[in-house]
C-alpha positions in Angstrom: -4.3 8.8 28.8 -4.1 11.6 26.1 -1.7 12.1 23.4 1.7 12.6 25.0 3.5 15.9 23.4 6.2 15.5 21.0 9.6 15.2 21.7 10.6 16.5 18.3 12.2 19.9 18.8 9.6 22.7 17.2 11.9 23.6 14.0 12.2 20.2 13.4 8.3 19.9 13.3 8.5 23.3 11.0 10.8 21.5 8.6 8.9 18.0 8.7 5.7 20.2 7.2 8.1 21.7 4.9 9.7 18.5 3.6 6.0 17.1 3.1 4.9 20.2 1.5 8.0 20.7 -1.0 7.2 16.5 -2.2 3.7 17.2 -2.2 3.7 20.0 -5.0 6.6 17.5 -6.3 5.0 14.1 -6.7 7.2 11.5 -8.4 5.7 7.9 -9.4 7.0 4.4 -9.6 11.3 4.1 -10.5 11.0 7.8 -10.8 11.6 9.1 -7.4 15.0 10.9 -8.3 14.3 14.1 -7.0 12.2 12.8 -3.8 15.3 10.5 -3.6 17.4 13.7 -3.4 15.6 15.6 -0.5 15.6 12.0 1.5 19.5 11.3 1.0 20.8 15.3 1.7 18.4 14.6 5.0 19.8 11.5 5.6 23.2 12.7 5.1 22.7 16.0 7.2 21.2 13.7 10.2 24.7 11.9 10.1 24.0 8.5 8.6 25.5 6.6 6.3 23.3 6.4 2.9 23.0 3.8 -0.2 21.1 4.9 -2.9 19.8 2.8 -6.1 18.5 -0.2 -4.1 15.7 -1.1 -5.9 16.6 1.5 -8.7 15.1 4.7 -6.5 15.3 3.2 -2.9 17.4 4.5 -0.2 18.5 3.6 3.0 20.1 6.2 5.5 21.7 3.3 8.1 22.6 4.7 11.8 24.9 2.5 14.0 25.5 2.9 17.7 27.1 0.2 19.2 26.0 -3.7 19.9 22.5 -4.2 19.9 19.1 -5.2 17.6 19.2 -4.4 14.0 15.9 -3.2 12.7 14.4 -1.6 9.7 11.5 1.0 9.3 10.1 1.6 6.1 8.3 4.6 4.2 6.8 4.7 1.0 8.2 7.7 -1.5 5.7 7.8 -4.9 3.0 9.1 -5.7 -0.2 8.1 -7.8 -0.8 9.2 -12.0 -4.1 10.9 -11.1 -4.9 14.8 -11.4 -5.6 17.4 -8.3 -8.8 18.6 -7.7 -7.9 19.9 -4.0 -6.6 23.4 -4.1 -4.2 23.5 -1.2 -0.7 25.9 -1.4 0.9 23.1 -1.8 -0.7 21.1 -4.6 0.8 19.2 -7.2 2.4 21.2 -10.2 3.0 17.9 -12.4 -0.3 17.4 -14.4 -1.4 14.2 -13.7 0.5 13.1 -10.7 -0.6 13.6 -7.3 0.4 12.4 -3.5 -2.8 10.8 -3.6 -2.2 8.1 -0.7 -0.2 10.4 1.7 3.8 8.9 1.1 4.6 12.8 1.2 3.4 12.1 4.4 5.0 9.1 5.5 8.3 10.2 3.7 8.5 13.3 6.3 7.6 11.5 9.7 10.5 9.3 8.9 12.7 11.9 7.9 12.1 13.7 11.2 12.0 10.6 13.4 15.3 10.1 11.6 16.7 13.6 12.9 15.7 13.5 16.2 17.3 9.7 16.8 20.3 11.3 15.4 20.9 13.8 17.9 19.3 11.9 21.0 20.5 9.5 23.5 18.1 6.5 24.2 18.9 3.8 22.4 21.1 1.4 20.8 22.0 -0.8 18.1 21.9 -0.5 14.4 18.6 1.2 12.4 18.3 0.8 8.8 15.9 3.9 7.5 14.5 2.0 4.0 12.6 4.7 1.6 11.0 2.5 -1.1 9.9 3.3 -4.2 7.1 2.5 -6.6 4.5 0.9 -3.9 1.5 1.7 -6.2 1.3 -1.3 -8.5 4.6 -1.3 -9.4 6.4 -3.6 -6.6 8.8 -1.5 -5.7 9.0 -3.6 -2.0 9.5 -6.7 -4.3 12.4 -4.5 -6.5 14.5 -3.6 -3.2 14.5 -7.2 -2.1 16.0 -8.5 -4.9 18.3 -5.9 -5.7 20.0 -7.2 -1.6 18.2 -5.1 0.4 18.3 -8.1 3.5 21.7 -9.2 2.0 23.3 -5.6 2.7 21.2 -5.0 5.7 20.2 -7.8 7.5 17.3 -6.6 9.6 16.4 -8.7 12.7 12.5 -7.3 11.9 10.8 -4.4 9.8 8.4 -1.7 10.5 5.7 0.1 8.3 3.2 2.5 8.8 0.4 4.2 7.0 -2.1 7.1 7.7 -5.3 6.6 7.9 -8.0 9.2 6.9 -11.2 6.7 8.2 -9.6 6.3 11.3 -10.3 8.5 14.5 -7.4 11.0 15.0 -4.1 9.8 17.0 -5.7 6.4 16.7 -3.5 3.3 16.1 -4.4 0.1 14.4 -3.1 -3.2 13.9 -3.4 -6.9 14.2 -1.1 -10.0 14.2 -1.6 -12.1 11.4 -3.2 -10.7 8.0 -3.5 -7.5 8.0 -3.5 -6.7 4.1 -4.8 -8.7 1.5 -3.8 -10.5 -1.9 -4.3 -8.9 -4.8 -4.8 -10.5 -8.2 -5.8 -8.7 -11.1 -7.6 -10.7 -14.4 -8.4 -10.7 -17.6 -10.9 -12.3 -19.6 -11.0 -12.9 -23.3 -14.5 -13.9 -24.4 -13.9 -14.6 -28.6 -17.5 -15.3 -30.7 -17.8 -14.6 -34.1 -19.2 -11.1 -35.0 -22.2 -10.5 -37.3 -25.0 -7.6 -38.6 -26.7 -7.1 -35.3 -30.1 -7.6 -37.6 -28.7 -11.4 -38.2 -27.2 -12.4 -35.0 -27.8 -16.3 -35.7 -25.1 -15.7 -38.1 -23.0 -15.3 -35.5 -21.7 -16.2 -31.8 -23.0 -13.3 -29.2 -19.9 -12.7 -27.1 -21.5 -10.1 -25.5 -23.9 -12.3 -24.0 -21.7 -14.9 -22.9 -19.5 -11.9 -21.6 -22.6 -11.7 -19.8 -23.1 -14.7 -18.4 -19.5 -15.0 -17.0 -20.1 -11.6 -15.2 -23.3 -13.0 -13.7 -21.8 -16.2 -12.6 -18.9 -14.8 -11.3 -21.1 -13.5 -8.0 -21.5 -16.8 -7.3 -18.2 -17.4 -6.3 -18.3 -15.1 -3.8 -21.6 -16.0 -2.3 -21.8 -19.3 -3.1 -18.1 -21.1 -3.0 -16.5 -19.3 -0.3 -17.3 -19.3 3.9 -19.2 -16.2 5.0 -16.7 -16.2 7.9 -13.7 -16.0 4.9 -13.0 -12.8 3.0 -13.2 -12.5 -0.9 -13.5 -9.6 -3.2 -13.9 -10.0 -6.6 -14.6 -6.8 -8.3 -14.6 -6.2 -12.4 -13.6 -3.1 -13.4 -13.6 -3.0 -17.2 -15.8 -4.3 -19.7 -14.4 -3.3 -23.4 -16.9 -4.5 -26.7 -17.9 -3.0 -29.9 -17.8 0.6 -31.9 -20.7 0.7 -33.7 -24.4 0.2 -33.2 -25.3 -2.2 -35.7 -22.7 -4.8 -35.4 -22.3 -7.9 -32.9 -18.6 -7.6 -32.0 -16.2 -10.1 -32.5 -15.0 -10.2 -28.7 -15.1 -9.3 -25.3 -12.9 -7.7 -22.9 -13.2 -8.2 -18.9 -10.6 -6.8 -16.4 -11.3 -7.0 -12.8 -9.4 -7.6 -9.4 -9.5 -10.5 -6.6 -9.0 -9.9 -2.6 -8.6 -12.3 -0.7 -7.2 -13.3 2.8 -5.5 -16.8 2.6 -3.4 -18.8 0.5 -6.9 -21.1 -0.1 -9.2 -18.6 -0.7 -6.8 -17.1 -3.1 -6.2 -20.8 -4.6 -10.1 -21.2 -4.7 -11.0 -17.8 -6.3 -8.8 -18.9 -9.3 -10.2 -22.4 -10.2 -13.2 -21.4 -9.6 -13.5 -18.6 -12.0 -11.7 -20.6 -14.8 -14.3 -23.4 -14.2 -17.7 -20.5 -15.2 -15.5 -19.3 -18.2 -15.3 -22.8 -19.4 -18.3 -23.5 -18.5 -19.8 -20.6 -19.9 -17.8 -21.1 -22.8 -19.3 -24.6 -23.1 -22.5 -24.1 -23.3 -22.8 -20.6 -25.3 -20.2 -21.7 -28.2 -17.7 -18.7 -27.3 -14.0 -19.4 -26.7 -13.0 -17.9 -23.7 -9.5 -17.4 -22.4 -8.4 -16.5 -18.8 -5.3 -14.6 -17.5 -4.6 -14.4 -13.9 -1.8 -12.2 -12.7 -0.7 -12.7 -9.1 -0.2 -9.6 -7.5 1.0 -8.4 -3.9 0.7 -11.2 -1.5 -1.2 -10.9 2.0 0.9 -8.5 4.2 1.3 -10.3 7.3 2.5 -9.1 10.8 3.8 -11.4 13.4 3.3 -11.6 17.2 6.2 -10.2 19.0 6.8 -7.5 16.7 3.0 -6.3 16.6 3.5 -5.9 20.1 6.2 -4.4 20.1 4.2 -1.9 17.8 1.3 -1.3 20.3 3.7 -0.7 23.3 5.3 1.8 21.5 2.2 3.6 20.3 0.6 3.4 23.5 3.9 5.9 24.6 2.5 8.1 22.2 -0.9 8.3 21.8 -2.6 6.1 24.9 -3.4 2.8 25.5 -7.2 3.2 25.0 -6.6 4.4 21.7 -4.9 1.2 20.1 -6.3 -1.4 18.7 -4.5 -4.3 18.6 -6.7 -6.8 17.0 -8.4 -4.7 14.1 -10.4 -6.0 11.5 -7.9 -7.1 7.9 -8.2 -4.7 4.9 -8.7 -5.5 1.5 -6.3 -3.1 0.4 -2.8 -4.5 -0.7 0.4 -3.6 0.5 3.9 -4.5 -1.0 5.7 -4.2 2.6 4.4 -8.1 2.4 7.1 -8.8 0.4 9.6 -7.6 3.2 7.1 -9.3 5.6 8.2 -12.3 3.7 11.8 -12.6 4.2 11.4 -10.9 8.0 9.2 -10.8 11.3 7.5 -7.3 11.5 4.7 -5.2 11.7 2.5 -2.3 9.6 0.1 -0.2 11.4 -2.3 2.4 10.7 -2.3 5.9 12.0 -5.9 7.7 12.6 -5.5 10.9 10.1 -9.0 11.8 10.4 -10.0 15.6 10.8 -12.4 16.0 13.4 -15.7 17.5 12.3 -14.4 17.8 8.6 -14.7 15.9 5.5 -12.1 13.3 4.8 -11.8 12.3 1.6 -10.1 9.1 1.1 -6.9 8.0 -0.4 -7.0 7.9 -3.8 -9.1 10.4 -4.0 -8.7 13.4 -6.6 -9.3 15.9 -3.6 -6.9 13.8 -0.6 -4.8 15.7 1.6 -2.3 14.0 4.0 -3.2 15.7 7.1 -0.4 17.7 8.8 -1.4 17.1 11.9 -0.3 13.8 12.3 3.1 14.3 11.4 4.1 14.6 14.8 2.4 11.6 16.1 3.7 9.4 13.2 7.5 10.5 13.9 7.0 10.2 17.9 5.8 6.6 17.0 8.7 5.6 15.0 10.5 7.3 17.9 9.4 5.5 20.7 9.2 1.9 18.5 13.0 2.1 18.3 13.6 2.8 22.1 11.2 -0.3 22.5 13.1 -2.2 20.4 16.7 -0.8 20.9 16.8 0.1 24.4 20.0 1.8 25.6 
């Protein structure tokens, strides 16, 4: 079965690349979506629905009720990353150092569109709560709506999310029940010694060198503490020491990030990487301090919503070209903290350009590719005549 056509009238399509376009060359980052929260609540408001806005500071939801029935939530993503351009499209980003560098333009648009087309078409029934989030890079913006009521004011029966997907094959769909994003945990390590003249170091305590022994160790975690059949990343990303050439610094900065897949592994990664520091600590005379920060939890989809999800893609882009049972990222994803309070499900759209380079998201020279804009509305389409059948 090939892609099925869309249903979405043509000017509608027109307007989608327009709307995507417009927040493209307008990218807004975390709590500071007012003008993308603008162009989503006049659309909301032209489609017919009712809309909130400030949930979660920026958040809106556009809510559309027709009659008894399921009450369901789909989510998009609104903000955009602080990095600079290096693409040149028409429509690149005229904020120096703020780009759509993960596609939410993107996202924002198909839902927007889906939005219009449900509007003014027969074909189901019930009430559908449209939820743009704010501030999903780093900032928690999922974590921000939920507390500021969003499941107190719209009690959603499940929640949908989806993302593109430039490593996947176009009009592909991807998905899994159970984990389907990972942890994240960020760190940072302290490693205090006692400076000296680099010509005299027994004067003093090395902390580069126990910095260095910590870093070493820490692969052992990984390789050594964990099951190869479990999933752990622990990457370290910053290593801050010194500013001059003849002096042993006083101490040691390490930053890095943790992945992981379960609530143990997660548990595990921790102890066991404040057992090297102190041991390291121990035996090279350095005080070391460690500071874990918990960061988006696992993002994890449920059974009967999952497939739910596949049916409706199948409508759209072919049963042979979902997979159900895809392998877990190590990416994060702060839809978990809706995935927390309700059943639901996040797939991943194929956005790949056939016989092109595709650079990845955060990349300086990512495009969200316009050619899925159609599929990704279709989808959220069809997922709500699946679930809200008329």
């Amino acid at each position: 079965m090939a892609i099925v056509p869309s249903p979405l009238d043509p000017a509608l399509l027109r307007r989608m690349q327009q709307w995507r376009h417009d927040l493209h060359a307008h990218p807004e980052t975390a709590f500071s979506e007012f003008r993308t929260a603008d162009l989503v609540a006049r659309e909301l408001e032209r489609a017919g629905a009712v809309v909130h806005r400030g949930l979660g500071k920026t958040g809106v939801v556009g809510t559309f009720a027709r009659g008894d029935g399921p009450v369901i939530g789909l989510r998009a993503d609104m903000d955009a990353l602080d990095m600079q351009e290096l693409g040149e499209p028409a429509h690149r980003s005229t904020i120096a150092g703020k780009m759509h560098g993960c596609g939410h333009d993107g996202h924002t648009a198909m839902l927007l569109g889906a939005a219009h087309h449900l509007a003014a078409n027969p074909g189901w029934r019930g009430t559908l709560h449209l939820i743009f989030q704010p501030a999903e890079e780093h900032a928690g913006g999922g974590l921000a709506m939920v507390r500021d009521g969003l499941f107190d004011r719209y009690d959603c029966q499940a929640v949908f999310a989806l993302h593109n997907s430039p490593n996947l094959p176009f009009g592909t769909v991807s998905t899994r029940v159970g984990t389907v994003m990972a942890n994240c945990d960020t760190y940072e390590i302290t490693v205090t010694g006692k400076g000296c003249h680099a010509a005299q170091p027994e004067h003093g305590v090395d902390p580069i060198v126990a910095a260095a022994q910590v870093v070493i160790a820490m692969q052992t975690i990984v390789s050594r503490n964990v099951k190869p059949t479990d999933a752990l990343a622990m990457s370290l990303t910053q290593i801050h020491a010194g500013d001059t050439w003849n002096v042993v610094p006083n101490s040691v900065m390490l930053r890095g990030s943790c992945r992981s897949l379960t609530a143990a592994t997660r548990q595990l990664a921790e102890r066991r990487l404040r057992e090297v520091c102190a041991g390291v600590a121990l035996s090279s005379g350095a005080a070391i301090d460690v500071q874990v920060f918990r960061g988006y939890p696992a993002c994890i989809n449920t059974q009967d919503e999952v497939q739910l999800a596949v049916r409706a893609a199948a409508r759209v882009v072919g049963q042979a070209q979902v997979d159900a049972a895809c392998t877990p990222r190590m990416g994060s994803e702060d839809f978990a903290y809706m995935l927390e309070q309700r059943p639901g499900a996040y797939v991943f759209l194929g956005a790949a350009r056939p016989g092109q380079e595709n650079p990845p998201v955060h990349n300086p020279y990512y495009d969200f590719n316009d050619d899925i804009l159609p599929l990704g509305a279709h989808y959220w389409i069809e997922l709500v005549k699946e679930a809200m059948p008329a």
